[in-house]
C-alpha positions in Angstrom: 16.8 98.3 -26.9 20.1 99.1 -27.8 22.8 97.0 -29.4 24.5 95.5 -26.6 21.6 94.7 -24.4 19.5 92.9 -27.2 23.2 90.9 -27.6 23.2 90.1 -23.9 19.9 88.6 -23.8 20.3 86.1 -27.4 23.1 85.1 -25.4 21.3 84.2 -22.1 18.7 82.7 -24.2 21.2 80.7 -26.4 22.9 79.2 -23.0 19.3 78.3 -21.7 18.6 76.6 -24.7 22.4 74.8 -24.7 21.8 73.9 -20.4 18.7 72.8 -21.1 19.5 70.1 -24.2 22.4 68.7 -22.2 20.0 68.1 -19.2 17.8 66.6 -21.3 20.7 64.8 -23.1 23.1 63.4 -20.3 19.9 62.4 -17.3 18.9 58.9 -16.2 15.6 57.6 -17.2 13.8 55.9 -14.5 14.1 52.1 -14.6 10.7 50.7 -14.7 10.0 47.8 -11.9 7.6 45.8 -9.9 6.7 46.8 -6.6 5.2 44.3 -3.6 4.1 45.0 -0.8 5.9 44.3 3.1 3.0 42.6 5.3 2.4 40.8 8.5 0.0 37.9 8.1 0.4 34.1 8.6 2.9 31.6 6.4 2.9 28.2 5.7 6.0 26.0 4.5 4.7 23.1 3.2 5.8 20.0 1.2 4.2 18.9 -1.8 4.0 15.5 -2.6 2.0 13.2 -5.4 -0.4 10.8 -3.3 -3.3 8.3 -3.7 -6.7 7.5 -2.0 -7.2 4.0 -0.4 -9.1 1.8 1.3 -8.2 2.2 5.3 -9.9 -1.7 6.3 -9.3 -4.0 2.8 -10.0 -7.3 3.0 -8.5 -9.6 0.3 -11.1 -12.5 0.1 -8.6 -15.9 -1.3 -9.8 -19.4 -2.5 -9.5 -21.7 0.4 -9.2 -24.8 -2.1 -7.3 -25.4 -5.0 -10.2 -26.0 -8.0 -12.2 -24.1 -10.5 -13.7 -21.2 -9.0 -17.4 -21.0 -10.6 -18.7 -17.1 -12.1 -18.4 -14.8 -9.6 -21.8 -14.3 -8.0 -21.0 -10.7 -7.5 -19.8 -7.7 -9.4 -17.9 -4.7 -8.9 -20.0 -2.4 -6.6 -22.1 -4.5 -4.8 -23.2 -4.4 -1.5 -21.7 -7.3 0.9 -22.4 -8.2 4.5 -19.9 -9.7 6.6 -20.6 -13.9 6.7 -23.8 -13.5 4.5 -23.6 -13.1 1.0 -21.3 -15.4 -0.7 -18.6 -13.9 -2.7 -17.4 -16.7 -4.7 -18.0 -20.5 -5.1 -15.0 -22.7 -5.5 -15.7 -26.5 -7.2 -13.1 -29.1 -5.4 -10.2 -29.9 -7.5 -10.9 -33.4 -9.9 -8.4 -36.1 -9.9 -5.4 -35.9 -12.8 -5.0 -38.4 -15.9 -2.1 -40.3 -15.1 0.4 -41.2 -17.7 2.0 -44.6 -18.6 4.4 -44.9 -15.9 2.2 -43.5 -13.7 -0.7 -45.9 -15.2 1.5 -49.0 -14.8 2.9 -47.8 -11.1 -0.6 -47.7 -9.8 -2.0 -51.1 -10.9 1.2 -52.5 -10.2 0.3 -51.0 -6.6 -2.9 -52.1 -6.8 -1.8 -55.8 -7.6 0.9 -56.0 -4.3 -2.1 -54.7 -2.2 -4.7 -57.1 -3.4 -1.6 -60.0 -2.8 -0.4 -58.4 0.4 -5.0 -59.3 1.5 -4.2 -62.7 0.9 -1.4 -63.1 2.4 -2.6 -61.6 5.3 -6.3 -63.6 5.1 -3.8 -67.1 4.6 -1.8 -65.9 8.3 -5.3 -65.3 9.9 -6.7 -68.6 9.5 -3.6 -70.4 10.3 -3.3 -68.1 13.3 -7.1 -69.1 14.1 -6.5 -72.5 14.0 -3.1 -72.4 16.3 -5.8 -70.6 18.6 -8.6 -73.6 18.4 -5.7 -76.1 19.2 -3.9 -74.0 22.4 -7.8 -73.5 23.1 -8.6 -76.9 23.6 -5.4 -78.2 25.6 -5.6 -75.3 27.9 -8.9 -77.1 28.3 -7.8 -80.3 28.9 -4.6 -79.1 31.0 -7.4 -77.1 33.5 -9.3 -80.3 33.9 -6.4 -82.4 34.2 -4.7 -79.9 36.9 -8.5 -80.5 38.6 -8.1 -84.2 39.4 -4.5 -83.4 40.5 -3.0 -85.5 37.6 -1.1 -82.4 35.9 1.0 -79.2 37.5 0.4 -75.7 37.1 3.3 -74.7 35.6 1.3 -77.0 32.3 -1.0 -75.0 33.0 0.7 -71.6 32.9 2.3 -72.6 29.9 -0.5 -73.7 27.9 -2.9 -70.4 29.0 0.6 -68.5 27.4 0.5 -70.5 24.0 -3.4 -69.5 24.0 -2.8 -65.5 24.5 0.1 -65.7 22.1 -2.4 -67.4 19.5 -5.2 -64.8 20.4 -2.6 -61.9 19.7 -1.8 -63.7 16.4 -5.1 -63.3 15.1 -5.2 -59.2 15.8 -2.1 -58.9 14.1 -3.6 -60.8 11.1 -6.8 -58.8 11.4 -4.7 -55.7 11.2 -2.9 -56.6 8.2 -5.8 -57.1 6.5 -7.5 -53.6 7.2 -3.7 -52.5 6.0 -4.2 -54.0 2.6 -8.2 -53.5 2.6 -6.5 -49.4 2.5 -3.9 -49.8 0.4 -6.2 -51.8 -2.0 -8.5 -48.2 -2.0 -6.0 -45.9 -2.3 -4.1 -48.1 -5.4 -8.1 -47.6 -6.9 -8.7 -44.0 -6.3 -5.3 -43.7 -8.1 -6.6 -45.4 -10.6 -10.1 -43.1 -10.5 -10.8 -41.3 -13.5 -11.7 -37.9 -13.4 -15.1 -38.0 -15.0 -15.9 -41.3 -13.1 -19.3 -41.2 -10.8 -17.0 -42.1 -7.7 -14.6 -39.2 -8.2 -18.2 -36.4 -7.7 -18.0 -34.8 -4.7 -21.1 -35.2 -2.5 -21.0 -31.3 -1.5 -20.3 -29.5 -5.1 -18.6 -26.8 -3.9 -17.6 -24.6 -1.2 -18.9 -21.3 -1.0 -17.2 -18.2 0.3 -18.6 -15.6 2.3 -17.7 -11.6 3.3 -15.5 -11.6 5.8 -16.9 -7.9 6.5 -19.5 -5.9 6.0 -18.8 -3.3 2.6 -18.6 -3.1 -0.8 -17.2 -5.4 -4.2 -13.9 -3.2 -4.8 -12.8 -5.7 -7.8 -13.2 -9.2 -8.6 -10.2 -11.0 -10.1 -12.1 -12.6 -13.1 -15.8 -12.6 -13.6 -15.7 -15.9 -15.8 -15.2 -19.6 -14.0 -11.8 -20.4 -14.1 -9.5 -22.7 -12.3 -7.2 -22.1 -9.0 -4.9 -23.0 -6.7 -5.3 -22.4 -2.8 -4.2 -19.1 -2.1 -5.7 -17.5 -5.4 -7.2 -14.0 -4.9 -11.1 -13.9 -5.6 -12.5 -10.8 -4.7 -11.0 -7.5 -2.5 -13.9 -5.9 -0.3 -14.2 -2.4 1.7 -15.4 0.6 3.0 -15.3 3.2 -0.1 -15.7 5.9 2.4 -13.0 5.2 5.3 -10.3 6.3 2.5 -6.8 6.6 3.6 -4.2 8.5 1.4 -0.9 7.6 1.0 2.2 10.0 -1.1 5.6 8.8 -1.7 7.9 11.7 -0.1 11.6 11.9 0.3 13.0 10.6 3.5 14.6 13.3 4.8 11.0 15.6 4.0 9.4 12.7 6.4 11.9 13.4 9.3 10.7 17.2 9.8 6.8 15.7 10.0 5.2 14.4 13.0 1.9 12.2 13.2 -1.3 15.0 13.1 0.3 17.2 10.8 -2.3 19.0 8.6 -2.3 18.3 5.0 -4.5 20.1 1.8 -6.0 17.8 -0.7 -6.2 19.6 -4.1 -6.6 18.3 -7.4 -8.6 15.3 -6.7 -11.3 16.4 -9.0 -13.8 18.3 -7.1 -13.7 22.3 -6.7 -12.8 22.8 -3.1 -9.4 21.8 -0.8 -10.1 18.5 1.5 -8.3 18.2 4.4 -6.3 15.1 5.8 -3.8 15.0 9.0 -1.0 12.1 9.1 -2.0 9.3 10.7 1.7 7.6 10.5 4.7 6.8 8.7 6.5 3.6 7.5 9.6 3.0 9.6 11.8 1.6 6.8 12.6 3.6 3.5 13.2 2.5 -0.4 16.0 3.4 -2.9 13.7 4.8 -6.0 15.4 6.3 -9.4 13.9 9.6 -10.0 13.1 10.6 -13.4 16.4 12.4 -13.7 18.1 9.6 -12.9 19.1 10.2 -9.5 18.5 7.8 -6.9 16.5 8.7 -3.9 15.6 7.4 -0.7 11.9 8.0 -0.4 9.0 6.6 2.6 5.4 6.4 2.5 3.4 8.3 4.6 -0.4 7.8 5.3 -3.2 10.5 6.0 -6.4 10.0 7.4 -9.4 11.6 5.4 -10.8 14.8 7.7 -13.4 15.8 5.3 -16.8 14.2 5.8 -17.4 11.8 2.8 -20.4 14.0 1.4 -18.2 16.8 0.6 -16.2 14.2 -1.2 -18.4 12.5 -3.9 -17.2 9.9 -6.3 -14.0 9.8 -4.6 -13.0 6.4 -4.9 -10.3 3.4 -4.0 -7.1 4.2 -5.9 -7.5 8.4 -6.9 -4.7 10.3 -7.9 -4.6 13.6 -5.4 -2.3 16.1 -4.7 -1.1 16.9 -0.8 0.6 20.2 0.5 1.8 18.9 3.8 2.1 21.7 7.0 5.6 21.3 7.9 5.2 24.9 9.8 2.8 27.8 9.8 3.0 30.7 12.0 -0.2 33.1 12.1 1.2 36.7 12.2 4.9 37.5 10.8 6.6 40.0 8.7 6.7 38.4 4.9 7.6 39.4 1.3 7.7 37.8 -1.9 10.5 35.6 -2.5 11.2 37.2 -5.6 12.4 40.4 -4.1 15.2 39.0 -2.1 18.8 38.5 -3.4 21.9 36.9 -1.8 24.7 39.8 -0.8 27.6 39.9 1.2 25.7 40.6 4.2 23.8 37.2 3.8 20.5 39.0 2.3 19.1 41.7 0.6 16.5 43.6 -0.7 15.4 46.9 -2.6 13.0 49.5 -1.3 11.4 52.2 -3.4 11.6 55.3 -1.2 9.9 58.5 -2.7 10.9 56.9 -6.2 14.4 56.0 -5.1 16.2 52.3 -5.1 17.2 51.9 -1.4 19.7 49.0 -0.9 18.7 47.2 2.4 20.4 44.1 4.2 17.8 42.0 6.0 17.8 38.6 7.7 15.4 35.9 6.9 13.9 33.3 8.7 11.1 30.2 7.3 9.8 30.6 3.3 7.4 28.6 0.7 7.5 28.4 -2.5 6.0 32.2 -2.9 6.8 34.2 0.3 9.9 34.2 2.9 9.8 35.3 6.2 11.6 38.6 7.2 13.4 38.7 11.2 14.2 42.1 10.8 15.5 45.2 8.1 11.7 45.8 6.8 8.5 47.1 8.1 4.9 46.6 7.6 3.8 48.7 4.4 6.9 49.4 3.0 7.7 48.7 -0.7 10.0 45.9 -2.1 11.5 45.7 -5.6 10.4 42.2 -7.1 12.4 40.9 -9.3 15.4 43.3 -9.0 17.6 43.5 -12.4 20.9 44.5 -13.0 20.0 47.8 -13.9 19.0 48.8 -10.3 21.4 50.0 -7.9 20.8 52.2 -4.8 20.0 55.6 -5.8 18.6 55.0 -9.3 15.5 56.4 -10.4 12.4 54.4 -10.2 9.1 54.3 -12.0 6.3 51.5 -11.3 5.5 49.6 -14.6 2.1 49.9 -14.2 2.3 53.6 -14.3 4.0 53.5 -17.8 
């Protein structure tokens, strides 16, 4: 090889070497990324909300009486039938001590009554007696007016002095039944409680289911006194539950009565389902735990699930509801996470043959996951998820999982 050819290839070589360190130098490595699938399948938008399970039929059983009710002849859990077994027993309310004025108001009482008898007893025999007299001259005046030797205007006026004397002695009568009462009452003021008059001749009333069920909670076990009104014992049906979830008003608005609902997180393995029976008219103001306040309705589900595949669900259960505001069956979806806001509204980038691909699209329902795609995708193709800042259209691509 001569002189000048051997320089002519060291040079080709040296420019090789030089071409191929600044490729190597100055190129883009590939920007590692996430890829998702576009597919067609159905999508739910739900809302979530914090519920409760309770009894759909409850029946708050009250004491009729004020009184002492007696221990509770049932217990939490028992078996009831509607106006057979008795639920509580509620002793009649004793007479109250009195206290010095009160003492000294009733005998005082007691004393006017006792005079007001006499009084009345003194009126009744002078009113008999006025009777026996206009008794015996309307007598005499009949006989008299007989034989011709009186008129019967006498007459008239003595058989009017004799009704008026009869009437007398009713009144008198009357007042003394008056005072014959308000001699008993001044004495059952006077009653003390522990006195053999002041017993009852029935004990105590007893109170019965008002429904066939089961002993939810009993108010106190021990005897104990109360005033009419007093809550005993709350009975029902453990297994015609109800639930019931606090949501925000205007979530309530978009749902209509029969919506479907999921029932997670009441303890068991698998999703119960519920559908809305209704929802309260009239809304609340409740402070959130940020602070803010919030206008927020309850809404009530009926249980859907047949109580065997609910076991030990009870009256009062925490639960957790996903609410079907809308579902469609078949529709073009991706994961939230790969869409971004643009000028165009929405965008998205596709991985084409290892490429970033910019692409406007237009978006229509989403979840907390997965949005709905109108149109600028198709079925199969691949989205970015997550897109960062270091992707732009036409940059180099490589799927993490294949690092």
């Amino acid at each position: 090889m001569s002189y000048s050819t051997r320089t002519t290839v060291l040079i080709g070589i040296g420019v090789a070497l030089v071409a191929g360190l600044s490729y190597v130098s100055f190129r883009e490595d590939p920007v590692p990324i996430d890829l998702a699938t576009v597919t067609k399948g159905p999508l739910e938008v739900t809302i979530n909300a914090e519920g409760q399970s309770q009894v759909r039929d409850l029946f708050e059983v009250a004491s009729p009486i004020s009184g002492t009710a007696l221990r509770s002849p049932v217990s939490e859990g028992d078996l009831v039938q509607g106006g057979e077994t008795v639920v509580a027993v509620v002793r009649p309310a004793s007479s109250a001590l009195l206290d010095a004025r009160a003492q000294l108001q009733a005998e005082a009482a007691l004393q006017e009554a006792m005079a007001a008898r006499h009084v009345a007893q003194a009126d009744l025999k002078q009113a008999e007696e006025t009777a026996r007299f206009a008794q015996s001259q309307f007598v005499r005046t009949e006989a008299l007016v007989t034989r011709g030797v009186a008129s019967l205007t006498r007459l008239e006026d003595d058989a009017q002095r004799l009704a008026v004397a009869n009437a007398t002695i009713e009144a008198a009568q009357a007042r003394i039944q008056m005072a014959d009462g308000a001699i008993e009452r001044a004495r059952a003021t006077l009653m003390l409680p522990d006195s053999p008059q002041a017993a009852s001749e029935s004990c105590c009333v007893e109170v019965r289911a008002p429904s066939d069920g089961v002993v939810l909670s009993v108010a106190a076990i021990s005897e104990r006194p109360v005033s009419i009104g007093t809550p005993l014992v709350s009975i029902g049906d453990p297994q015609e539950l109800e639930l019931v979830a606090d949501i925000l008003s205007n979530d309530a608005v978009r749902l209509s009565p029969g919506a479907q609902a999921y029932v997670e997180r009441w303890g068991g393995t698998e999703v119960l389902h519920a559908t809305l029976d209704r929802i309260d008219p009239k809304a609340r103001t409740k402070v959130s735990a940020l602070g803010i306040e919030e206008q927020r309705v309850d809404a009530y589900f009926l249980m859907t699930t047949p109580a065997d595949k609910r076991p030990n669900l009870g009256d009062g259960f925490s639960v957790f509801l996903r609410i079907i505001e809308w579902r469609a069956e078949d529709t073009l979806q991706v994961p939230l996470s790969a869409v971004f806001p643009s000028d165009e509204g929405w965008a998205v980038f596709v991985a084409v043959e290892g490429v970033a691909e910019r692409r406007a699209v237009t978006l229509g329902r989403r979840n907390d996951r997965m949005v709905q795609v109108i149109n600028g995708l198709e079925v199969g193709e691949r989205v970015i998820t997550h897109p960062s800042d270091e992707i732009t259209a036409g940059v180099s691509l490589v799927e993490r999982s294949q690092l």
